[in-house]
Every structure is written in structure tokens, then in C-alpha cells.
C-alpha positions in Angstrom: 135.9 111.6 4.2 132.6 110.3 3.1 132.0 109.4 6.6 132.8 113.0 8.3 130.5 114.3 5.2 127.5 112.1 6.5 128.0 112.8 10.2 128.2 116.2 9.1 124.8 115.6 7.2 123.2 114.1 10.4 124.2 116.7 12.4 122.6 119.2 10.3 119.4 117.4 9.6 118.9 116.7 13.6 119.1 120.2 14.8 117.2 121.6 11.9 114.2 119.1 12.9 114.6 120.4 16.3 114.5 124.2 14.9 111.2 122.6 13.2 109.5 121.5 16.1 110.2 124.0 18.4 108.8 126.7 15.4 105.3 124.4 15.0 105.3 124.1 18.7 105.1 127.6 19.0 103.2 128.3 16.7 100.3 126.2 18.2 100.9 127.9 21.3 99.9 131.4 19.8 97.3 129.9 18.0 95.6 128.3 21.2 96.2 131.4 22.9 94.3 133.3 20.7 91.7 131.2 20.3 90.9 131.3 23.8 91.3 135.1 23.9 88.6 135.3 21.5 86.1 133.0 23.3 86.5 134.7 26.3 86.2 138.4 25.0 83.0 137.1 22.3 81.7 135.5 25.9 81.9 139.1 27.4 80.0 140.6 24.2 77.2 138.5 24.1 74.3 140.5 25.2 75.3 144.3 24.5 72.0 145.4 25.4 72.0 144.2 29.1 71.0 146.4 32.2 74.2 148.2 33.5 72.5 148.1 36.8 71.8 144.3 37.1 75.1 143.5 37.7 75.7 146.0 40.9 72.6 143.8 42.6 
């Protein structure tokens, strides 16, 4: 009985590392993602004041 109970244990402790990993891998996926979104739109931003008319030449 004490054996089924730590298999048991095991089992649970195994996937719930798995549920852990996948959640923190996830979460710095969406964190790198944004990131990157917001160098690239602060890169578009930079000079607000530019001539509209420069970049047609």
C-alpha cells in the first residue's frame, strides 16, 4: 500500500513539474514577444518630427 501511495506521489509530482515548465516556458515566450514588439514600434517612433516627404524620394 505504501508503495502504490508513493508511485501515486511520483506520478503527481512529475506531471505537475511538467504543467510548471510548460507555464514558465510560456510565459517567457509572451514576455520576449513583447519586448520585441515594443523595440520595434519605439524604433518606428523615434523622430516624430521627420519630413513626410523624404521617404517617397
Amino acid at each position: 500500500m505504501v508503495n502504490l501511495a508513493a508511485m501515486v506521489w511520483r506520478c503527481l509530482l512529475e506531471k505537475r513539474s511538467m504543467l510548471v515548465l510548460v507555464f514558465r516556458l510560456w510565459q517567457v515566450y509572451i514576455l520576449s514577444n513583447t519586448l520585441k514588439q515594443e523595440d520595434s514600434t519605439s524604433a518606428q517612433h523615434e523622430n516624430p518630427y521627420q519630413d513626410p516627404i523624404a521617404k517617397f524620394c
